[in-house]
C-alpha positions as CSV (number, residue, x, y, z in Angstrom):
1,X,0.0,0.0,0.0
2,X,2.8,2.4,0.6
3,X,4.7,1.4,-2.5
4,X,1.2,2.3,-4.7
5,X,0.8,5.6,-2.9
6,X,4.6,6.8,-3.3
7,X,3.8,5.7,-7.2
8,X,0.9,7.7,-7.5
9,X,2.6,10.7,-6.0
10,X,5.7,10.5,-8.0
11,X,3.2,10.2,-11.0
12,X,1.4,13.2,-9.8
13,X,4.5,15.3,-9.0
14,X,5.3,14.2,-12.8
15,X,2.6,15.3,-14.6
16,X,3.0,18.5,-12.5
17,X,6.1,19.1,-14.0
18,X,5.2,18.3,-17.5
19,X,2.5,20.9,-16.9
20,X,4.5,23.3,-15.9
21,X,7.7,23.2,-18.6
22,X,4.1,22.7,-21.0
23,X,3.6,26.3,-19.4
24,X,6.4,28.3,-19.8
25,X,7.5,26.8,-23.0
26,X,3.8,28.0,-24.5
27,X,4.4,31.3,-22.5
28,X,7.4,31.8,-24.7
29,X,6.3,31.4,-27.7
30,X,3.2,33.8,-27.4
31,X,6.1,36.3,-26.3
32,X,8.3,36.1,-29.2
33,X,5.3,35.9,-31.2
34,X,3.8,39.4,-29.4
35,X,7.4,40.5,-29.7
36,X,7.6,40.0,-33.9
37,X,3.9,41.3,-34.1
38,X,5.5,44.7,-32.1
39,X,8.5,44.9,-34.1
40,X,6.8,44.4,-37.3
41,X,4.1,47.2,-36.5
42,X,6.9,49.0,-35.5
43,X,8.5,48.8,-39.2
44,X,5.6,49.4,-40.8
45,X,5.3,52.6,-39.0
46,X,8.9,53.6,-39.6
47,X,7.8,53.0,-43.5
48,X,5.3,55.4,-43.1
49,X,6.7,59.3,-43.2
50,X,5.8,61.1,-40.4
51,X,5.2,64.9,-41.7
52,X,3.9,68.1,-40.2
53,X,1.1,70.1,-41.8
54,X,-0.2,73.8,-41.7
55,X,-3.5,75.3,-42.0
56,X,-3.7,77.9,-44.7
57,X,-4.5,81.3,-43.0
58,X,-7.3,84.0,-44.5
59,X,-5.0,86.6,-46.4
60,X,-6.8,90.3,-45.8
61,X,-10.1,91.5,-48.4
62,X,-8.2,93.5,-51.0
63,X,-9.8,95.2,-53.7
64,X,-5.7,95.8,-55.6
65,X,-3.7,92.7,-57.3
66,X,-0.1,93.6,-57.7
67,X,1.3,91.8,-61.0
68,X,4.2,92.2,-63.8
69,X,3.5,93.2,-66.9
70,X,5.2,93.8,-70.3
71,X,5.1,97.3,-71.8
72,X,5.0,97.2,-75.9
73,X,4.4,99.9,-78.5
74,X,0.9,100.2,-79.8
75,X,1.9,100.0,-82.8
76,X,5.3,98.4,-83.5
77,X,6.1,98.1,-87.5
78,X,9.0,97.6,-89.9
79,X,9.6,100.0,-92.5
80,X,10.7,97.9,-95.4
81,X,11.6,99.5,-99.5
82,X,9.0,99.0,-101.9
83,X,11.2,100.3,-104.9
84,X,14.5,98.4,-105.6
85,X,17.8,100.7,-106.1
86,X,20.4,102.7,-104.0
87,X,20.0,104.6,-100.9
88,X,20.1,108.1,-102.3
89,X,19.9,110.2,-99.0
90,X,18.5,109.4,-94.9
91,X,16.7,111.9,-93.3
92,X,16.2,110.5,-89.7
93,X,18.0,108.7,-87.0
94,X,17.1,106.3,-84.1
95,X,15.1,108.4,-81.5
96,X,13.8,110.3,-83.7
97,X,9.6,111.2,-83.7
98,X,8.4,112.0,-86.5
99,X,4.8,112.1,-88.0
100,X,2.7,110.4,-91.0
101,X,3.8,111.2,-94.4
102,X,7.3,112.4,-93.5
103,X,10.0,111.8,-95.7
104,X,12.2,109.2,-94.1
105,X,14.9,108.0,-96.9
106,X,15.1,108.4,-100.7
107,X,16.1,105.8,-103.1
108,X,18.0,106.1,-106.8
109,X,15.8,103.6,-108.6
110,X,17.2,104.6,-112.4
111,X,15.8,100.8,-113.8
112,X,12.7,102.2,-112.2
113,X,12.5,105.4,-114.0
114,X,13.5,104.1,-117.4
115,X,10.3,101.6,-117.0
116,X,8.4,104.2,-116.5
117,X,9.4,106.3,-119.4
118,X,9.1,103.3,-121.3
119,X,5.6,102.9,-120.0
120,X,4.6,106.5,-121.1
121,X,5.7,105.8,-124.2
122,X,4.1,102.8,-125.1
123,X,0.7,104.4,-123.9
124,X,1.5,107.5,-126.3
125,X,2.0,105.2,-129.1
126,X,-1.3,102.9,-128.1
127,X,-3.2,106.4,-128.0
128,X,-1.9,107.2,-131.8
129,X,-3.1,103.5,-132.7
130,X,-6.4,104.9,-131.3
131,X,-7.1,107.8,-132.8
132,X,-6.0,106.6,-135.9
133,X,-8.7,103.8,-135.9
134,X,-11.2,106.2,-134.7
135,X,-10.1,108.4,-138.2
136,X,-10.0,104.9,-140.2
137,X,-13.8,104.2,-138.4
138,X,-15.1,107.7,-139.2
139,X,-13.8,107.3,-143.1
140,X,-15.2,103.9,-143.2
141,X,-18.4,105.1,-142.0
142,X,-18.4,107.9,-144.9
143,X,-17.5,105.2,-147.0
144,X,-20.4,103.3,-146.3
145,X,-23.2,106.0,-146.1
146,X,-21.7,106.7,-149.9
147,X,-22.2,102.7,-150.6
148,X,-25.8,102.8,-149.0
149,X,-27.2,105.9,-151.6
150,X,-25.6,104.7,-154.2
151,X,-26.7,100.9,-153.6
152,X,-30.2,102.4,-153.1
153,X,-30.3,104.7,-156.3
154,X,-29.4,101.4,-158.7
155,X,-32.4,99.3,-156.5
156,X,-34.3,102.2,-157.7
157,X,-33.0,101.9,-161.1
158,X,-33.3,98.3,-161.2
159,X,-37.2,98.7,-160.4
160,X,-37.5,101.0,-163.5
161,X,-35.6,98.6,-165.9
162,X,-33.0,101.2,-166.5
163,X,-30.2,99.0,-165.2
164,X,-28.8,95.5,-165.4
165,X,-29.6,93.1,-162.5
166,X,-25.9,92.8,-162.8
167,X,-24.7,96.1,-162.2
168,X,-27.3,96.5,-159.3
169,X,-25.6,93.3,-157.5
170,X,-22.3,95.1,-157.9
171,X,-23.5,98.2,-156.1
172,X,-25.2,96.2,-153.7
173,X,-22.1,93.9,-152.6
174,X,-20.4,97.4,-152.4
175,X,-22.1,98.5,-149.7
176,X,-22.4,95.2,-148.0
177,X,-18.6,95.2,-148.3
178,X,-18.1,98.6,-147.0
179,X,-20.8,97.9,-143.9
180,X,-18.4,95.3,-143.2
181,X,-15.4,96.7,-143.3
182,X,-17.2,99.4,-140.6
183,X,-17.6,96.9,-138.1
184,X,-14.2,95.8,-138.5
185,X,-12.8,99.2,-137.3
186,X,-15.1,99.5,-134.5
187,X,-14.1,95.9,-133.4
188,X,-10.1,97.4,-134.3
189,X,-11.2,101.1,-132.2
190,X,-12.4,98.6,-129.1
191,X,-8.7,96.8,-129.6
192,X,-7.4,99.8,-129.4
193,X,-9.0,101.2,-126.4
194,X,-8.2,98.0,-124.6
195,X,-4.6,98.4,-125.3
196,X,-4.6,102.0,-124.0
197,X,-6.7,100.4,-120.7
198,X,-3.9,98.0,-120.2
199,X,-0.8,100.7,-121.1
200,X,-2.4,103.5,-118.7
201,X,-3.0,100.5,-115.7
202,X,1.4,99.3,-115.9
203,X,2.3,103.2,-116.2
204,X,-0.2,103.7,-113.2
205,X,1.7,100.6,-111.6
206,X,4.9,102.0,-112.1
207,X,3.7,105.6,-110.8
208,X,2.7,104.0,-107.6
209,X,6.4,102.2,-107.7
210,X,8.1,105.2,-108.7
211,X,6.5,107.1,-105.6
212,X,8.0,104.3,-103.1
213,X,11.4,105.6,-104.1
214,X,10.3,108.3,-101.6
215,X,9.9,106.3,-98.0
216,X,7.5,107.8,-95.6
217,X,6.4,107.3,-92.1
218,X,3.1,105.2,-92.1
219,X,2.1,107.0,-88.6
220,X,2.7,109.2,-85.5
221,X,6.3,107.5,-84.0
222,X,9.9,107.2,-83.3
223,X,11.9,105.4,-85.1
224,X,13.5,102.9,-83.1
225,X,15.7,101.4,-85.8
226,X,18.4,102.4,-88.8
227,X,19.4,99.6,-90.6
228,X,20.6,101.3,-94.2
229,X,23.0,104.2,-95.1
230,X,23.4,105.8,-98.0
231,X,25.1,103.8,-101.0
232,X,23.6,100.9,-100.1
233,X,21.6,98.6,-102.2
234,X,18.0,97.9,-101.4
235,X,16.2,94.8,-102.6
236,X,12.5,95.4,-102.7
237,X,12.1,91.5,-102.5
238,X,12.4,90.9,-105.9
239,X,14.5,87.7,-106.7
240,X,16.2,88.3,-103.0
241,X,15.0,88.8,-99.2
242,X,13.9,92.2,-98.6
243,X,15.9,94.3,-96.4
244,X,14.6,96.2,-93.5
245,X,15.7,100.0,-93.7
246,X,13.8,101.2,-90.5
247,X,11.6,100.6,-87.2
248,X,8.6,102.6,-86.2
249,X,7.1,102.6,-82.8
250,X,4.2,104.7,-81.9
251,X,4.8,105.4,-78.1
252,X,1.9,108.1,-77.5
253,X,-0.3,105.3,-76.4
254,X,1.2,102.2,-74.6
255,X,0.0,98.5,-74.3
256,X,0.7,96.8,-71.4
257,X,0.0,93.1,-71.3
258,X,-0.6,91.2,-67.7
259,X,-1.2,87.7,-67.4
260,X,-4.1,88.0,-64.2
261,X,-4.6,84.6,-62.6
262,X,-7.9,83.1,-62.9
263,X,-9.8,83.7,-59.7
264,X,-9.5,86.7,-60.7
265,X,-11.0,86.7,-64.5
266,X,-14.3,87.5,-63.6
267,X,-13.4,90.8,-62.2
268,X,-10.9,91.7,-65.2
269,X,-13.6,93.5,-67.3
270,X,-12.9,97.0,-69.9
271,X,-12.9,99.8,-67.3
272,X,-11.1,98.7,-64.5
273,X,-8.5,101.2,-63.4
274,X,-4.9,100.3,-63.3
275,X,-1.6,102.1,-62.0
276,X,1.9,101.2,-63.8
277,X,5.3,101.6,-60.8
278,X,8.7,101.0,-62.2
279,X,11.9,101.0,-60.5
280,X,13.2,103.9,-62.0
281,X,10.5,106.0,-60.8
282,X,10.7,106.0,-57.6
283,X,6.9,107.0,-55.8
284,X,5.8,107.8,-59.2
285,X,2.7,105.7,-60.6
286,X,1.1,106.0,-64.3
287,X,-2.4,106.1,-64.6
288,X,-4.0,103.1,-67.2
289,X,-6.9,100.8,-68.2
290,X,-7.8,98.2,-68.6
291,X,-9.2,97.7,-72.1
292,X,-9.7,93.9,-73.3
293,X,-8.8,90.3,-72.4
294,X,-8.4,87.4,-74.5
295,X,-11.4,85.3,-73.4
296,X,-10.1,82.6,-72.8
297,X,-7.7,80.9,-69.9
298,X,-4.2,79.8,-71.1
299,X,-4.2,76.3,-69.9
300,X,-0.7,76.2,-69.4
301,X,-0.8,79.1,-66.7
302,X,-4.6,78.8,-65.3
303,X,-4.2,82.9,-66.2
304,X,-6.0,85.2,-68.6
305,X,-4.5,87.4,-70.5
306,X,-5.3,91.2,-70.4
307,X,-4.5,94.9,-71.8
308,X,-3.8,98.2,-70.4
309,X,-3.4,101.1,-72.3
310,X,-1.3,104.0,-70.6
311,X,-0.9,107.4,-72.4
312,X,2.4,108.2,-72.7
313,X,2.3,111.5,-74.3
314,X,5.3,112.8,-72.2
315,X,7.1,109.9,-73.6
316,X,8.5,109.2,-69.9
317,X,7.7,105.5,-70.7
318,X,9.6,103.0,-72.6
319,X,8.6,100.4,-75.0
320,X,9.9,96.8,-73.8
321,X,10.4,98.0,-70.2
322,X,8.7,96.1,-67.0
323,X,6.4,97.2,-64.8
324,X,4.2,96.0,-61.2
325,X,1.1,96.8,-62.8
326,X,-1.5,97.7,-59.7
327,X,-4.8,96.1,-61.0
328,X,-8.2,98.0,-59.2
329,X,-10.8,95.4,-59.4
330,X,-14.1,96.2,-58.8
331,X,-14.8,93.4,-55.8
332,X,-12.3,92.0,-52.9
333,X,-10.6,89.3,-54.1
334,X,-10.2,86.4,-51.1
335,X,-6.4,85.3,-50.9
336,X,-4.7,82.7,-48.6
337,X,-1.4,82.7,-46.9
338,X,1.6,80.1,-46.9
339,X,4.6,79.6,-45.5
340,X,7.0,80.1,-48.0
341,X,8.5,76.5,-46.6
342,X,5.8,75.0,-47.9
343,X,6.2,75.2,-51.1
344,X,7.8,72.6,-53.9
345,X,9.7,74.1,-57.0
346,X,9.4,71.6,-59.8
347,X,9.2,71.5,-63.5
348,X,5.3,71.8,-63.8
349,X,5.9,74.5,-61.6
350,X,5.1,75.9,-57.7
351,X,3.2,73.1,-56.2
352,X,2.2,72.4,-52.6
353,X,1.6,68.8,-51.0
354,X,-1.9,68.4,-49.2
355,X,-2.6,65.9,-47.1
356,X,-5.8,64.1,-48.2
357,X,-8.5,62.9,-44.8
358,X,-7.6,59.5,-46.0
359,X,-3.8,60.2,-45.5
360,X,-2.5,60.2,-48.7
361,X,-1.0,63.0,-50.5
362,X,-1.4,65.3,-53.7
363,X,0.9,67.4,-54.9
364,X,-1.3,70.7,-56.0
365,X,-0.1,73.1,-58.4
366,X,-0.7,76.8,-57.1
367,X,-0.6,80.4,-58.4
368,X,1.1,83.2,-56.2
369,X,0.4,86.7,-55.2
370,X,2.2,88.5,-52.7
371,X,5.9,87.9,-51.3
372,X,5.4,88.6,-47.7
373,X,9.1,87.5,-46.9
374,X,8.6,84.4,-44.7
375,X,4.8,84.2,-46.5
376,X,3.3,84.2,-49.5
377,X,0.0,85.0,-51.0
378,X,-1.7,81.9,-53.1
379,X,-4.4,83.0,-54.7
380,X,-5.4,80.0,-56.8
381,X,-5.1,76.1,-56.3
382,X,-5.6,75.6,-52.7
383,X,-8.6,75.7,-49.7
384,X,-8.4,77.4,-46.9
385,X,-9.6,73.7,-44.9
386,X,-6.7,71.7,-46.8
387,X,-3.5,70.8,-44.9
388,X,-0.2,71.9,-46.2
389,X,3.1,69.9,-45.5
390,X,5.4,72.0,-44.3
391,X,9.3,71.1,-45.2
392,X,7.8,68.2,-48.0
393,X,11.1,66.5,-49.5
394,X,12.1,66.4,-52.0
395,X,11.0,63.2,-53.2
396,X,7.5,63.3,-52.2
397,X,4.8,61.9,-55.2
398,X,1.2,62.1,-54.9
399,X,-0.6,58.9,-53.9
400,X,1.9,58.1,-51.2
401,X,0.5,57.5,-47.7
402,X,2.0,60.0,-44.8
403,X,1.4,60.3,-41.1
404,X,0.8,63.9,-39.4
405,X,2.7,64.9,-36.8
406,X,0.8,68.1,-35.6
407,X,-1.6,70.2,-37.4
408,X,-0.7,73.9,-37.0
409,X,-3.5,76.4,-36.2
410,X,-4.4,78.8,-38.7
């Protein structure tokens, strides 16, 4: 009896033990398993990039959008020789103003010349061929009135029995001969006239030539450009490339072309008042308008673009120069502000990441106002609820997922 009870302890003792290694062997194994499931949450939140995000803030109401525009000539044209020849004589110089209809240049065009006074002559001699079918016409018309009484006395004749039948017929094909013969000249007098037509339309041609040998100003301007002297040969474009001899530029009245982003297209209507400001006049400003836009958004730029004429009858201003156009618009244009550390320079231009609710990314491609220094005024392409990465790298793509670190107030 003792024997069976120390057995049954020893096997109870056993199984004990087997429950207990049983234990902490199945108590490893659900830590190294918790510890793999940690570390490999772990790395996938390492894979993740953590970034931090801003608020766009609520730029001031502002009635004024400051943007750079191009100043041109109203009128910008090249002053090219209609005649072919030498320079004979210049009369002007670059920076020179000078009105419509002033002599600019003249040119020696001596082939010219001898066309026309072969021209003349040709329509003198087609003029003689003229009048001397007109005295052929009248003398065939005598002609024939003679034919016609005498053709009628032998009918007469004939009807009495005092003739031959034979000499009537020859009286009568005489006038039918010379009736003929006046419908010839008047067909050779309408020959004629044509032939003068055509000679007075070439010496007319050649006038008009001839009268290019004298180059004029086509309008009010300054001539921006010399490109001939005297001596020189000008080619009117005949059997070579024509040559340009001067520039023109009417200043009085100045274009000035802004590309205005398009939140703010609506506003951008003929009327609007605008105020030029260049650099080298200091706290000076030149009064415009605004007086057409193209209709239509560039999609390249998302911007429309506009003109503003700008008298510049003082001449003060200069074609080609740049200018911060100060555009008036009739209603306050909402605008919202930036860090400028938010902002990604790449080849489709100024983009900004925003993070999407679901966590993913979007690189947005955004139109600027204002340089405030640290800030900048976007006044296209964002919300005012979307949240900007601040510091995004360099190699951040849309569609990748991000984690936010802290959400800046606006």
């Amino acid at each position: 009896m003792a024997q069976g009870r120390r057995g049954a302890r020893l096997a109870l003792v056993l199984i004990v033990l087997l429950l207990g290694t049983a234990g902490i062997v199945t108590w490893g194994i659900q830590a190294r398993i918790k510890t793999a499931a940690a570390v490999k949450q772990q790395t996938l939140e390492l894979a993740v990039p953590t970034v931090s995000v801003v608020r766009p803030k609520r730029g001031a109401m502002k009635d004024e959008v400051v943007l750079p525009g191009n100043i041109q000539a109203f009128t910008d044209s090249p002053i090219y020789a209609r005649a072919s020849g030498y320079l004979k004589g210049w009369q002007v110089d670059i920076g020179a103003r000078v009105k419509a209809g002033q002599v600019l240049a003249e040119i020696d065009a001596p082939e010219l010349d001898q066309q026309v006074r072969q021209a003349e002559a040709a329509l003198a001699q087609s003029r003689a061929a003229l009048e001397q079918a007109r005295a052929m016409h009248e003398q065939g018309r005598t002609n024939e009135e003679l034919a016609k009484v005498t053709a009628q006395r032998w009918s007469n004749l004939l009807g009495k029995g005092a003739v031959s039948r034979q000499e009537n017929d020859q009286y009568q094909a005489q006038y039918q001969a010379q009736l003929a013969n006046v419908q010839a000249l008047e067909k050779a007098i309408n020959a004629a006239q044509s032939t003068v037509s055509s000679e007075e339309a070439n010496l007319a041609r050649l006038r008009e030539l001839q009268a290019y040998e004298i180059v004029k100003a086509p309008f009010d301007g300054v001539i921006t450009a010399r490109n001939t002297d005297v001596g020189a040969l000008v080619n009117a474009g005949n059997g070579g490339p024509a040559q340009e001899l001067f520039h023109m530029a009417s200043t009085a009245t100045l274009r000035v072309y802004v590309r205005l982003p398009q939140v703010y297209s609506r506003s951008a209507v003929p009327g609007v008042t605008a105020e030029l400001v260049l650099s080298e006049f200091p706290g000076r400003r030149f009064a415009g308008k605004l007086v057409r836009n193209a209709e239509a958004i560039d999609p390249a730029t998302r911007t429309l673009l506009i003109e503003v004429d700008v008298d510049n009858r003082s001449g003060a201003l200069l074609p080609g120069a740049y200018a911060a156009v100060h555009l008036k618009l009739p209603a306050a244009a909402p605008s919202l502000i930036l860090p400028v550390n938010a902002l990604l320079f790449r080849t489709e231009g100024l983009q900004v990441g925003v993070v999407s609710p679901e966590g993913r990314v979007e690189l947005v491609s955004v139109i600027l106002g204002k340089d405030y220094g640290t800030e900048v005024e976007v006044v296209s392409g964002i919300a005012e609820d979307d949240r900007v990465i601040v510091n995004p790298p360099d190699s951040l793509t849309s569609g990748v997922t991000v984690r936010v670190a802290e959400t800046e107030g606006r």
